[in-house]
C-alpha positions in Angstrom: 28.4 139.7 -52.6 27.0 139.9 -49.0 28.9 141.1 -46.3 26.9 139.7 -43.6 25.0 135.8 -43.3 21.9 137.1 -41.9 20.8 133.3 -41.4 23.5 133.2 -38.4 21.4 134.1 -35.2 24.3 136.1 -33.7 24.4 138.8 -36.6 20.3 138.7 -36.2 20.9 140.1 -32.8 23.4 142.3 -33.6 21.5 144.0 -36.5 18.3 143.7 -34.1 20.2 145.7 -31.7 22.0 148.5 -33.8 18.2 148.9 -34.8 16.7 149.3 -31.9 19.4 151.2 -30.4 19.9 153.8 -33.1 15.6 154.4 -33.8 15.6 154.9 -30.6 13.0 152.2 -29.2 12.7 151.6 -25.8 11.1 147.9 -25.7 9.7 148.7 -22.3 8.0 151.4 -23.8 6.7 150.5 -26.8 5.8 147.0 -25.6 4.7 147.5 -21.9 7.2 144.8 -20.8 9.5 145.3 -18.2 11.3 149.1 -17.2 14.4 150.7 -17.3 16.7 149.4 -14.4 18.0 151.5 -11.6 21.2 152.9 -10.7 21.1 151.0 -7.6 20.1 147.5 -9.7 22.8 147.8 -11.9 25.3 148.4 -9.4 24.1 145.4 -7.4 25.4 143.1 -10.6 28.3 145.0 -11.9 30.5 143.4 -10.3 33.2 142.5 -13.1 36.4 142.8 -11.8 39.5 142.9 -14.6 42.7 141.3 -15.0 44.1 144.4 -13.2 41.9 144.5 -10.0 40.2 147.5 -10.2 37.3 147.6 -8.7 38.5 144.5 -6.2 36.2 145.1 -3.2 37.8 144.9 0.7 38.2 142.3 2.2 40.8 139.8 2.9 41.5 135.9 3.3 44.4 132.6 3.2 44.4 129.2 2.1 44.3 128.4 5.8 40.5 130.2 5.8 39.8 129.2 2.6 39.9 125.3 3.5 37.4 125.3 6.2 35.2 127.3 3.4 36.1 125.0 0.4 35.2 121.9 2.4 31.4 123.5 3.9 30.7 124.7 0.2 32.9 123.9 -3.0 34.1 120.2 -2.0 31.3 118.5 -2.5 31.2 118.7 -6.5 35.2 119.5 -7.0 36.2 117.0 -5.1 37.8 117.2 -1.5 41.5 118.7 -3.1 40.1 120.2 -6.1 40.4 117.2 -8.6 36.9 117.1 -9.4 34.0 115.3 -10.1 31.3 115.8 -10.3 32.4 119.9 -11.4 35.3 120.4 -13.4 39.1 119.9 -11.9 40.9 123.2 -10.0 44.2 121.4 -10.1 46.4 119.7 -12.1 48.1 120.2 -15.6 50.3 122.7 -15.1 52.8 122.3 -18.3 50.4 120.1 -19.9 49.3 122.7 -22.2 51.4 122.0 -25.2 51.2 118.4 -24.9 48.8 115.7 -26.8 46.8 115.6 -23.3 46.3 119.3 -22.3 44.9 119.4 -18.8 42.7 123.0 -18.3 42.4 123.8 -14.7 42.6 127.1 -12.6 46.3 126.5 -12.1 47.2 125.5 -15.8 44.8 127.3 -18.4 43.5 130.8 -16.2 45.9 133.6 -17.1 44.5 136.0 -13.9 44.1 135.4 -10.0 41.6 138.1 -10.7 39.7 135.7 -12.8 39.3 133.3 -10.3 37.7 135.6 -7.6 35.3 137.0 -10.3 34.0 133.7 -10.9 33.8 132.1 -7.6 32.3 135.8 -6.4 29.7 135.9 -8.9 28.8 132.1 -9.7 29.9 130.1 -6.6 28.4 127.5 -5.3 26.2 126.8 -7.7 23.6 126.5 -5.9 24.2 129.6 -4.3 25.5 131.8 -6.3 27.0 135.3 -4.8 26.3 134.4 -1.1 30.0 134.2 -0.2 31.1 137.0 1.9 34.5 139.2 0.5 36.4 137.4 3.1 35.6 133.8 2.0 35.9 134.6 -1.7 39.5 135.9 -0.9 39.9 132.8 1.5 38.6 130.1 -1.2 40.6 131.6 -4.2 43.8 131.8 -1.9 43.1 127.9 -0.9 42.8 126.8 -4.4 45.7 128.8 -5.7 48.1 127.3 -2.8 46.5 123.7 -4.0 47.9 124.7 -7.3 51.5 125.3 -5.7 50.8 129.2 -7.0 50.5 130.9 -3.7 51.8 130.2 -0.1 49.3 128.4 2.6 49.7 131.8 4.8 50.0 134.3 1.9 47.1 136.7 2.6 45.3 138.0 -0.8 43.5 141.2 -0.8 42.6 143.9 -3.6 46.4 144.5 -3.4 48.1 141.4 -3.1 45.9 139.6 -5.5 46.3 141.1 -9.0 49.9 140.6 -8.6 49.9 137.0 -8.8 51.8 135.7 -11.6 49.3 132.4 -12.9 51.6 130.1 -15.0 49.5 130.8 -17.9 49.6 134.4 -17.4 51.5 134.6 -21.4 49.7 132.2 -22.7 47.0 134.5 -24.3 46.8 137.0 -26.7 45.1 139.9 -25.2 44.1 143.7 -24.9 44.4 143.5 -21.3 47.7 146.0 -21.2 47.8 143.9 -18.0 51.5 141.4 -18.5 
C-alpha cells in the first residue's frame, strides 16, 4: 500500500521541497542561479491582507471616488457598471447561490471586503498591476461594493471601516479564519 501517488506533480513538489528544505540546499548556492531575496524585496510583495484587516495599509476612499477611478481603469474590461465582459461580472447574483443558475460575483460568492482590496491592490488592472494608489483601491472597492447594494455611495472605507463589512456570503464558507 502507498501512501502517496508520486506520479501527481503536486506531491513531486512537495516531496522536492521537504528535501531540499530539510538537507539543507540552498539552490542559489549549489546551482549559481539566482540569490537569496532581501528584507526590503520581500516586504515590497508581502502585501496579503486577511479576512481580518491586519495589516490594511492608510488610506481612505468612497464609491463617489471610486467611479471616476473605475471608469479611467477597470471599466473597460468589466463593463461600465460591473456586469462584465470582456472580465468576469462584479455584480449580480446575490441569492443565486443555492439555485440551478448560481451567479459568482464580488457581491454574491466573496465572503470578505478585505478580499476585494487584496485583489484589486495586488492584481488590478491587469495591465497594470499594483499601480493604484491606497486611496483609489479604497475608492474602487467602496464603488463596487455600493454597485452591489453592500455599502452606501458616501460610506468611507478605511483599514477600520473596511473589515467590518458584512458580504452576503460572509457564512457561506467553511473556514479557519476565526473571523465571522
Amino acid at each position: 500500500m502507498r501512501i502517496f501517488d508520486y506520479s501527481k506533480p503536486l506531491v513531486r513538489a512537495l516531496v522536492l521541497t521537504v528535501l531540499v528544505s530539510v538537507s539543507g540546499l540552498s539552490l542559489a548556492g549549489e546551482t549559481g542561479l539566482g540569490r537569496p531575496a532581501t528584507s526590503a524585496e520581500i516586504a515590497a510583495i508581502d502585501i496579503s491582507i486577511p479576512p481580518d484587516g491586519e495589516g490594511l495599509p492608510p488610506g481612505r476612499g468612497d464609491a463617489t471616488a471610486g467611479s471616476a477611478v473605475y471608469a479611467e481603469k477597470c471599466a473597460s474590461c468589466h463593463g461600465a457598471e460591473g456586469e462584465g465582459k470582456p472580465a468576469g461580472s462584479l455584480t449580480g447574483g446575490i441569492g443565486s447561490l443555492g439555485s440551478s443558475k448560481p451567479v459568482k460575483s464580488v457581491g454574491s460568492y466573496w465572503p470578505y471586503a478585505t478580499t476585494l482590496f487584496d485583489y484589486i491592490r495586488r492584481a488590478m488592472p491587469l495591465n497594470t498591476p499594483m499601480s493604484l494608489t491606497n486611496d483609489e483601491v479604497y475608492a474602487v472597492t467602496a464603488y463596487v461594493l455600493s454597485l452591489n447594494g453592500i455599502v452606501a455611495g458616501d460610506e468611507m472605507l478605511d483599514a477600520d471601516t473596511l473589515p467590518a463589512v458584512r458580504m452576503p456570503n460572509r457564512d457561506g464558507f467553511n473556514d479557519r479564519s476565526g473571523v465571522r
